[in-house]
Every structure is written in C-alpha cells, then in structure tokens.
MARVOVEX-715270 format. One record per residue: residue in one letter; chain; x negated, y negated, z of N, C-alpha, C in turn. Coordinates in nm, 4 decimals. Atoms other than C-alpha are relative to their C-alpha. Layout:
// residues N
{node A,A,{X,Y,Z},{X,Y,Z},{X,Y,Z}}
...
***
This chain:
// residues 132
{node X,A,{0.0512,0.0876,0.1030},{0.0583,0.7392,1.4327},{0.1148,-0.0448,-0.0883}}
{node X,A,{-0.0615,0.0914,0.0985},{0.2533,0.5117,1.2253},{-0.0029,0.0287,-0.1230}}
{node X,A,{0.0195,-0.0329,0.1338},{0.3002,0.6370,0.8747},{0.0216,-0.1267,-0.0752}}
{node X,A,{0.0474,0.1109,0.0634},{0.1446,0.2930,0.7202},{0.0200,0.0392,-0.1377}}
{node X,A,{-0.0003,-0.0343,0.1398},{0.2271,0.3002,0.3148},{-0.0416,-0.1697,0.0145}}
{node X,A,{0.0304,0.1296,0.0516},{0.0918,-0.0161,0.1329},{-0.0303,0.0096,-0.1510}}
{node X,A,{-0.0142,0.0270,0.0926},{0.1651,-0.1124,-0.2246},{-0.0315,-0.1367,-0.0735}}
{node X,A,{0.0080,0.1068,0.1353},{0.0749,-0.3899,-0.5268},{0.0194,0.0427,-0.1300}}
{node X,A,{-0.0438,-0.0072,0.1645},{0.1697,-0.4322,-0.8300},{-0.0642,-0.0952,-0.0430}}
{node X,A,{0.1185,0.1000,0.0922},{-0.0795,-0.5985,-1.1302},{0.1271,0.0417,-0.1200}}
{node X,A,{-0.0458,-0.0620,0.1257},{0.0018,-0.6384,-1.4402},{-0.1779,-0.0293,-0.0866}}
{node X,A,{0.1266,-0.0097,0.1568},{-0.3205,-0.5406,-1.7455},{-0.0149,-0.1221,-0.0160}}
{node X,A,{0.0465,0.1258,0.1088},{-0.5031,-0.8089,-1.8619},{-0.0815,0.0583,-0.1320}}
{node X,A,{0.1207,-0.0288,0.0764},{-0.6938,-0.7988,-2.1842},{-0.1290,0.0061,0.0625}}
{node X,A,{0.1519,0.0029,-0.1016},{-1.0039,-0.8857,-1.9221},{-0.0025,0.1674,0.0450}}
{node X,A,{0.0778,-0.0885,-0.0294},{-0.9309,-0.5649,-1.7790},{-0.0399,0.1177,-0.1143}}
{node X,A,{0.0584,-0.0761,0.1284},{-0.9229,-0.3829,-2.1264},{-0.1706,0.0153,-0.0273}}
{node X,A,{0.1056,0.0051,0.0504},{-1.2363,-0.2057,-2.1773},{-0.0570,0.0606,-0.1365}}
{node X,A,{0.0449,-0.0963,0.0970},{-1.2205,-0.0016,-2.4490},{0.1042,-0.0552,-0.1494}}
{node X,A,{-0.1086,0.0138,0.0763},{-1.0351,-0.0012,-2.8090},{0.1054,-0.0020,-0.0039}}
{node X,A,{-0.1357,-0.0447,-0.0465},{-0.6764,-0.0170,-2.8496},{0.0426,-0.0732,0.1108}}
{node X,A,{-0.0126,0.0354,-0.1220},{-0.6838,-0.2270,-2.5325},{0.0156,0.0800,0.0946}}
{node X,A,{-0.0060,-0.0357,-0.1513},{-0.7198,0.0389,-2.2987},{-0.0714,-0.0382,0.1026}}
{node X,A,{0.0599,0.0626,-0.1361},{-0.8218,0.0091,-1.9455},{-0.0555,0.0684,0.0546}}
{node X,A,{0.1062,-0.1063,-0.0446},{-1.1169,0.1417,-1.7960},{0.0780,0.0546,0.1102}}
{node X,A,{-0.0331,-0.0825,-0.1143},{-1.0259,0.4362,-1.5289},{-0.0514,-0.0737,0.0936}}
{node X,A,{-0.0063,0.0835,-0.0990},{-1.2117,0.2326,-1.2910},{0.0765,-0.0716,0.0628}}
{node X,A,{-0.0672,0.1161,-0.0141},{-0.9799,-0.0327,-1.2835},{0.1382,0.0723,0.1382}}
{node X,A,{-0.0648,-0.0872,-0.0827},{-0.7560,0.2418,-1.0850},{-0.0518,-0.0145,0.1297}}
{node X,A,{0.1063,-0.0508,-0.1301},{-1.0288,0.3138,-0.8574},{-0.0002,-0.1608,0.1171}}
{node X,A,{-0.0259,0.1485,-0.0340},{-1.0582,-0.1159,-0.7609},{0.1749,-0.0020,0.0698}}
{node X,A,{-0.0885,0.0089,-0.1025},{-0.6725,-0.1033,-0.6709},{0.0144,0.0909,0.1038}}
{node X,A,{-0.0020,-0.0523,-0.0869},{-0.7065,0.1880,-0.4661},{-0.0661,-0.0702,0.1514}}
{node X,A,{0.1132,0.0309,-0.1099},{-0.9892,0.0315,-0.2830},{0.0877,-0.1240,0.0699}}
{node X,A,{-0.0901,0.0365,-0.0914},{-0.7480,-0.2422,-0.2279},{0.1264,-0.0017,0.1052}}
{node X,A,{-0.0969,-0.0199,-0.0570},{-0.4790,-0.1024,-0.0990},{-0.0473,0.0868,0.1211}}
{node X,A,{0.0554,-0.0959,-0.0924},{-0.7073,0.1317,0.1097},{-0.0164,-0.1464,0.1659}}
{node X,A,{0.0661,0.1222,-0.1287},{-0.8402,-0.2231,0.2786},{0.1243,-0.0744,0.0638}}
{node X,A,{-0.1378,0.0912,-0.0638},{-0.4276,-0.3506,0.3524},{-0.0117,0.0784,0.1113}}
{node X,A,{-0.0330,-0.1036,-0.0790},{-0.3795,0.0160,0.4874},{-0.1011,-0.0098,0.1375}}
{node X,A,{0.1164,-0.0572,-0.0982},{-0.7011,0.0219,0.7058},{0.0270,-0.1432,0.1217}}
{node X,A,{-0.0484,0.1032,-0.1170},{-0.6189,-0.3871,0.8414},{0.1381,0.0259,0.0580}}
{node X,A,{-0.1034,-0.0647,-0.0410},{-0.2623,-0.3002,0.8919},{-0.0116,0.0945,0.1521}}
{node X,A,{0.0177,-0.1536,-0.1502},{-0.3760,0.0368,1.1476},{-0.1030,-0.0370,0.0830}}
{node X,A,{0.1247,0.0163,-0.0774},{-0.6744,-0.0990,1.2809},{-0.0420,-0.1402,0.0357}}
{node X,A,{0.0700,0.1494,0.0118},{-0.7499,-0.4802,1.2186},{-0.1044,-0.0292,-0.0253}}
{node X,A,{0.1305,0.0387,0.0502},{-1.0477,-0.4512,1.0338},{-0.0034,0.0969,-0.1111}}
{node X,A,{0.0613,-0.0375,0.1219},{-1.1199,-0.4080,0.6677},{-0.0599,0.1341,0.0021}}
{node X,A,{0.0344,-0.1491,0.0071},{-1.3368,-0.1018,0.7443},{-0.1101,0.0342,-0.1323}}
{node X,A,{0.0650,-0.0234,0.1309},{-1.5328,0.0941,0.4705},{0.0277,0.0863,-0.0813}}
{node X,A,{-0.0655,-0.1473,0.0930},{-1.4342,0.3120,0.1805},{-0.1323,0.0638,-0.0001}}
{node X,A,{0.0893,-0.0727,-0.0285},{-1.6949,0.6000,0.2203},{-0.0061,0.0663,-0.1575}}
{node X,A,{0.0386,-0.0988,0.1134},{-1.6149,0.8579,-0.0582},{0.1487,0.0630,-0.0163}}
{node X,A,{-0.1503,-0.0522,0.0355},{-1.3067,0.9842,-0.2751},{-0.0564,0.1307,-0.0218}}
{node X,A,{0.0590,-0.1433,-0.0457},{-1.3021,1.3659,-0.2369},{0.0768,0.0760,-0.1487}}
{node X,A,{-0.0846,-0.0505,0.1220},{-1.0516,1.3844,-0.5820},{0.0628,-0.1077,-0.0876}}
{node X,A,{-0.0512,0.1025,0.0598},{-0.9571,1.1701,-0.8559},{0.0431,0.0596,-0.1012}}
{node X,A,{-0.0717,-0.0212,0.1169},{-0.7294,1.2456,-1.1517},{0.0533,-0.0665,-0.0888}}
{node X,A,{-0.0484,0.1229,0.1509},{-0.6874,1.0427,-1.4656},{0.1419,0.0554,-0.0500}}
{node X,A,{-0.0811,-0.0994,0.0378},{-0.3397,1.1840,-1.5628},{0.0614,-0.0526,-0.1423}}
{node X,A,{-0.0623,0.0951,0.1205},{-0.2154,0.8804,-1.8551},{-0.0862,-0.1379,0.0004}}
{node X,A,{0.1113,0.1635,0.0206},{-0.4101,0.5911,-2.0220},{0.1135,-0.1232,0.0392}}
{node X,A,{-0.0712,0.1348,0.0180},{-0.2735,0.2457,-1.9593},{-0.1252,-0.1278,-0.0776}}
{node X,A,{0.0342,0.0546,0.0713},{-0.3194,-0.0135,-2.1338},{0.0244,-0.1823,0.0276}}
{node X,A,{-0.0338,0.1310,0.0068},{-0.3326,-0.4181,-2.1674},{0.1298,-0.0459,0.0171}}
{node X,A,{-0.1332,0.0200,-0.0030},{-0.0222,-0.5698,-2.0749},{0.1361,0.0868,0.0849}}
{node X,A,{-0.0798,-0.0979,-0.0702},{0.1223,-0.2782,-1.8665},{0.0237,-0.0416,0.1431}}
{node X,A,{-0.0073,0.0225,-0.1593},{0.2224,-0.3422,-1.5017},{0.0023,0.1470,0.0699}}
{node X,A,{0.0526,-0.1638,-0.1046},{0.0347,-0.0446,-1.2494},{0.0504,-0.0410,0.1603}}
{node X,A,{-0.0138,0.0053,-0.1441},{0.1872,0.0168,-0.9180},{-0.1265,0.0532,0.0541}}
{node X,A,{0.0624,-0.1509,-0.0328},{-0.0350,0.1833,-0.7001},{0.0078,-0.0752,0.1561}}
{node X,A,{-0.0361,-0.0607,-0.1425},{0.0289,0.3150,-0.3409},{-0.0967,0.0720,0.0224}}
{node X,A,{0.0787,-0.1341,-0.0796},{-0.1588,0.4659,-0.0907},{0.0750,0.0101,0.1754}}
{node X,A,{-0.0655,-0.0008,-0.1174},{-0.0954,0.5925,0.2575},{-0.0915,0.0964,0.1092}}
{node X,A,{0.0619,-0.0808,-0.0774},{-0.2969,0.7429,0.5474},{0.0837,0.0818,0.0346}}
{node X,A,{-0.0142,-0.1002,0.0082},{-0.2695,1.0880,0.5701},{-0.0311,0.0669,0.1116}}
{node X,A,{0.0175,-0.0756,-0.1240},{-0.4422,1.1831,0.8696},{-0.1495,-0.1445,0.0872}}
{node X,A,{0.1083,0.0855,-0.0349},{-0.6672,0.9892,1.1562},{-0.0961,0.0116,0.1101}}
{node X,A,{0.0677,-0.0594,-0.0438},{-0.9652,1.0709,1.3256},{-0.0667,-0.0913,0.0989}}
{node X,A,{0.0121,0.0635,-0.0918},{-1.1789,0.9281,1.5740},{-0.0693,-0.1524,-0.1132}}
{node X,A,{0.0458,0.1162,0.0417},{-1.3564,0.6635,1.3373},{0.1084,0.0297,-0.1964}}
{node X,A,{-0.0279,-0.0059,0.1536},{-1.2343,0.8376,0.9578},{0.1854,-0.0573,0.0235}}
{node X,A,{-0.1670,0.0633,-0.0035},{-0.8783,0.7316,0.8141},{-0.0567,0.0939,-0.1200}}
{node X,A,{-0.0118,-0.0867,0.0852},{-0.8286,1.0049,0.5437},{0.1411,-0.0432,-0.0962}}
{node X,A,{-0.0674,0.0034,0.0549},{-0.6311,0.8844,0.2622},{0.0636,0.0765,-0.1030}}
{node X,A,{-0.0582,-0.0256,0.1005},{-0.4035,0.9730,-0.0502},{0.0628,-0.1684,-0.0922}}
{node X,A,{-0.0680,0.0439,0.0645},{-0.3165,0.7638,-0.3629},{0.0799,0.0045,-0.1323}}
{node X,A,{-0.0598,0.0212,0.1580},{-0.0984,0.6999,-0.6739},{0.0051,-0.1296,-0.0796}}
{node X,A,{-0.0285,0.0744,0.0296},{-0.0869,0.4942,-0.9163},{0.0576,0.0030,-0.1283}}
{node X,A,{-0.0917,-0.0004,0.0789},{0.2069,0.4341,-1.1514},{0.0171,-0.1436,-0.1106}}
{node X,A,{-0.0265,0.0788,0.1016},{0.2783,0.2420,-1.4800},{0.1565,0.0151,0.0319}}
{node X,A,{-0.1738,0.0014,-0.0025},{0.6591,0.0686,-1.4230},{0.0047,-0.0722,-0.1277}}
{node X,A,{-0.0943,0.0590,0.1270},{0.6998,-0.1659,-1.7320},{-0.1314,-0.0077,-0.1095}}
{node X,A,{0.0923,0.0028,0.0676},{0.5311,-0.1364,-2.0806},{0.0161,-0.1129,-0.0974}}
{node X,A,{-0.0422,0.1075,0.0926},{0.5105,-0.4354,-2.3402},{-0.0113,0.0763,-0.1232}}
{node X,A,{-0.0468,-0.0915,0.1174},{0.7177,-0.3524,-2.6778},{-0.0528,-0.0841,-0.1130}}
{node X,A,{0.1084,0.0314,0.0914},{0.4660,-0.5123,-2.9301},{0.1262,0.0202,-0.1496}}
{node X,A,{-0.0774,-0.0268,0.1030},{0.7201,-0.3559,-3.2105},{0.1250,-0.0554,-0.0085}}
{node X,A,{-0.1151,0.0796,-0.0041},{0.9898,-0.5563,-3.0987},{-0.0366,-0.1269,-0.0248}}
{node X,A,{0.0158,0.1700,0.0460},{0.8749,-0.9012,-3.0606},{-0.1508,0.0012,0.1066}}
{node X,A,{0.1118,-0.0088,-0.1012},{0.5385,-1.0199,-2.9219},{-0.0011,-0.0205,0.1612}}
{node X,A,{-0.0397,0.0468,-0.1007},{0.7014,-1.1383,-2.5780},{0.0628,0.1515,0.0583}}
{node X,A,{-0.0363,-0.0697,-0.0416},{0.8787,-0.8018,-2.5272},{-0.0133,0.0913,0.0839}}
{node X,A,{0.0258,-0.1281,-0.0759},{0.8952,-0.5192,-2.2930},{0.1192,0.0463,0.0911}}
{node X,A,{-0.1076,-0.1035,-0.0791},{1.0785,-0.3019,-2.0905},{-0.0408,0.1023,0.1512}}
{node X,A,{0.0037,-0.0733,-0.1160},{1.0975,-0.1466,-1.7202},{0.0227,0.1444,-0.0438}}
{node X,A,{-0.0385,-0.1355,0.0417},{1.0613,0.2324,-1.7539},{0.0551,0.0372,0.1104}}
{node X,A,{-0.0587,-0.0913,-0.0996},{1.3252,0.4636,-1.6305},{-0.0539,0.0826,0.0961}}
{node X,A,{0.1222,-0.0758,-0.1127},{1.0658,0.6917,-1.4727},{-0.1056,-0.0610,-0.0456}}
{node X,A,{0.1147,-0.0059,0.0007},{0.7561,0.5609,-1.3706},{-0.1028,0.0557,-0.0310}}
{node X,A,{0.0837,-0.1369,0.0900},{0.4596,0.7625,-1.5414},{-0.1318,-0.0186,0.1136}}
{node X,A,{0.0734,-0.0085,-0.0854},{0.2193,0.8286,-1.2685},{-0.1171,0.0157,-0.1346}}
{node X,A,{0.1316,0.0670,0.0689},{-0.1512,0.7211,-1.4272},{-0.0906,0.0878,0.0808}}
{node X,A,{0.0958,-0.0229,-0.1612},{-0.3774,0.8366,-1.1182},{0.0500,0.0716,0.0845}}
{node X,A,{0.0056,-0.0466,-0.1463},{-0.4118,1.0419,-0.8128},{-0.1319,0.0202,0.0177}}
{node X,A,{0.1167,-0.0065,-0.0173},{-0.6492,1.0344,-0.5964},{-0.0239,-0.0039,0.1524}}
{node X,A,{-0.0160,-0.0035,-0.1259},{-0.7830,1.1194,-0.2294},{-0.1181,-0.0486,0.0155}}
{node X,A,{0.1055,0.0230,-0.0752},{-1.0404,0.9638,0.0372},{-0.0033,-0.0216,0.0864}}
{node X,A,{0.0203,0.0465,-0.1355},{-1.1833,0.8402,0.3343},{-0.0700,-0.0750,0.0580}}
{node X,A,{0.0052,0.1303,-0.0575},{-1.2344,0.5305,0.5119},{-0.0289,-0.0096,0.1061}}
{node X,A,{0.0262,-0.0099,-0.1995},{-1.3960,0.4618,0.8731},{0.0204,-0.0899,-0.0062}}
{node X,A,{0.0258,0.1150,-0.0699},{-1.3591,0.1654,1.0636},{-0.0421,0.0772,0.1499}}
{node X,A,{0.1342,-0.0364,-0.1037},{-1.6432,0.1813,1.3612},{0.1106,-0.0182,0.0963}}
{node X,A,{-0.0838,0.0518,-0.1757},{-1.4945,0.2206,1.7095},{0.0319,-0.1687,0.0046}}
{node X,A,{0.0482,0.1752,-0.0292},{-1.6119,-0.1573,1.7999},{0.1075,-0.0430,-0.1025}}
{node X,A,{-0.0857,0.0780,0.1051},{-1.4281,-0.2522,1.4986},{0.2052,0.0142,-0.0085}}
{node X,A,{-0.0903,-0.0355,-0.0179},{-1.0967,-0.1045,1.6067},{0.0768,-0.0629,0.0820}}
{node X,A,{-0.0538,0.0768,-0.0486},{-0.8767,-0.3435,1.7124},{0.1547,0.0099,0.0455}}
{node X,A,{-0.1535,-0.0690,-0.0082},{-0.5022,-0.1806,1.7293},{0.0146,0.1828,0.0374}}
{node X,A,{-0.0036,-0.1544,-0.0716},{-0.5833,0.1579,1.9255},{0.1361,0.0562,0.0105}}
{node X,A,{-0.1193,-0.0220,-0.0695},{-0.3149,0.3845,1.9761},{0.0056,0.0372,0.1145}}
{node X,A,{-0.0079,-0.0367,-0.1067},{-0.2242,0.4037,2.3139},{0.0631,0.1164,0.0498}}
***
C-alpha cells in the first residue's frame, strides 16, 4: 500500500467564527478532516467513499478568525472495504491585531489544534485502483 498523505490549508473566516472572541467552532476541524479523508480515499481508490465514524477526537488549542489551519490526514491501515484513518490539524500563521490591522506572522512551530482518528469504506464495486 502506498502511504497516501493529503493536506489543505484554509485560512478562518469570521463566517466560520462561532462563538465570542471570534473563535471557531470545533466542528469546523471535523469538516476539513472529512475533506481531506475524501482526497485520501479518491487518491487510493477512485471514489469519494463514506466517512462512517471517528473512533477519537481531541480539541488540543482554540483557533480563531483569521488564523490559517493546516490539516493532514493519512491512511493508516486498509481492509477489505474500511480505510482506517489518522488526522492533524495545525495552526501555521496567526493575525497580529496589536500591530496593525493587516498584520500577522508565520509561526515558528506550528501549534497542533486537533487530532483525530477514523474510518472510511468505499464498497468493493466502488473500488476502482485495486492493489494488485
């Protein structure tokens, strides 16, 4: 098997701000996972597939409006229909509000936000890149 990784990068909108302070609902985590689950799953298979059920999720740092979130995932193991994932997702640059309203800055270390595991089938029939 092909150790498939697949990554995006967003940056916060106020839209996704749900709370005071402009933070960003934990969901909003959960949504890029799901996309990056659906690159990973066309990528290995050629079909979208279905996210079933995350087996662990960890909120670890708030983000906020204006922040840019990596987030990565990568199949972990693969079964006859499941695809068993792992993800992260990381805050790289934060906007410096105290400097000027335009400002911000790339952080030296990334601050991991998220982790989180699951698993994904795509149906036989739907399996289009078998390994031989």
């Amino acid at each position: 098997m092909s150790q498939e990784k697949a990554l995006i990068r967003v940056r916060m909108s106020t839209g996704d701000a749900h709370y005071a302070g402009d933070l960003v609902d934990g969901a909003k985590m959960l949504q890029l996972f799901g996309d990056v689950a659906t690159e990973l799953l066309i990528r290995h298979d050629g079909d979208e597939g279905l996210f079933v059920a995350y087996d662990n999720v960890e909120f670890l740092a708030p983000v906020y409006a204006g922040e840019y979130v990596e987030a990565q995932g990568e199949i972990v193991s693969v079964g006859n229909s499941s695809r068993k994932m792992q993800f992260v997702a990381r805050k790289v640059i934060r906007p410096l509000p105290e400097v000027d309203v335009s400002a911000a800055e790339v952080l030296d270390e990334p601050i991991v936000v998220c982790r989180a595991s699951g698993t994904c089938v795509v149906p036989k029939d739907k399996q289009r890149y078998r390994e031989k």
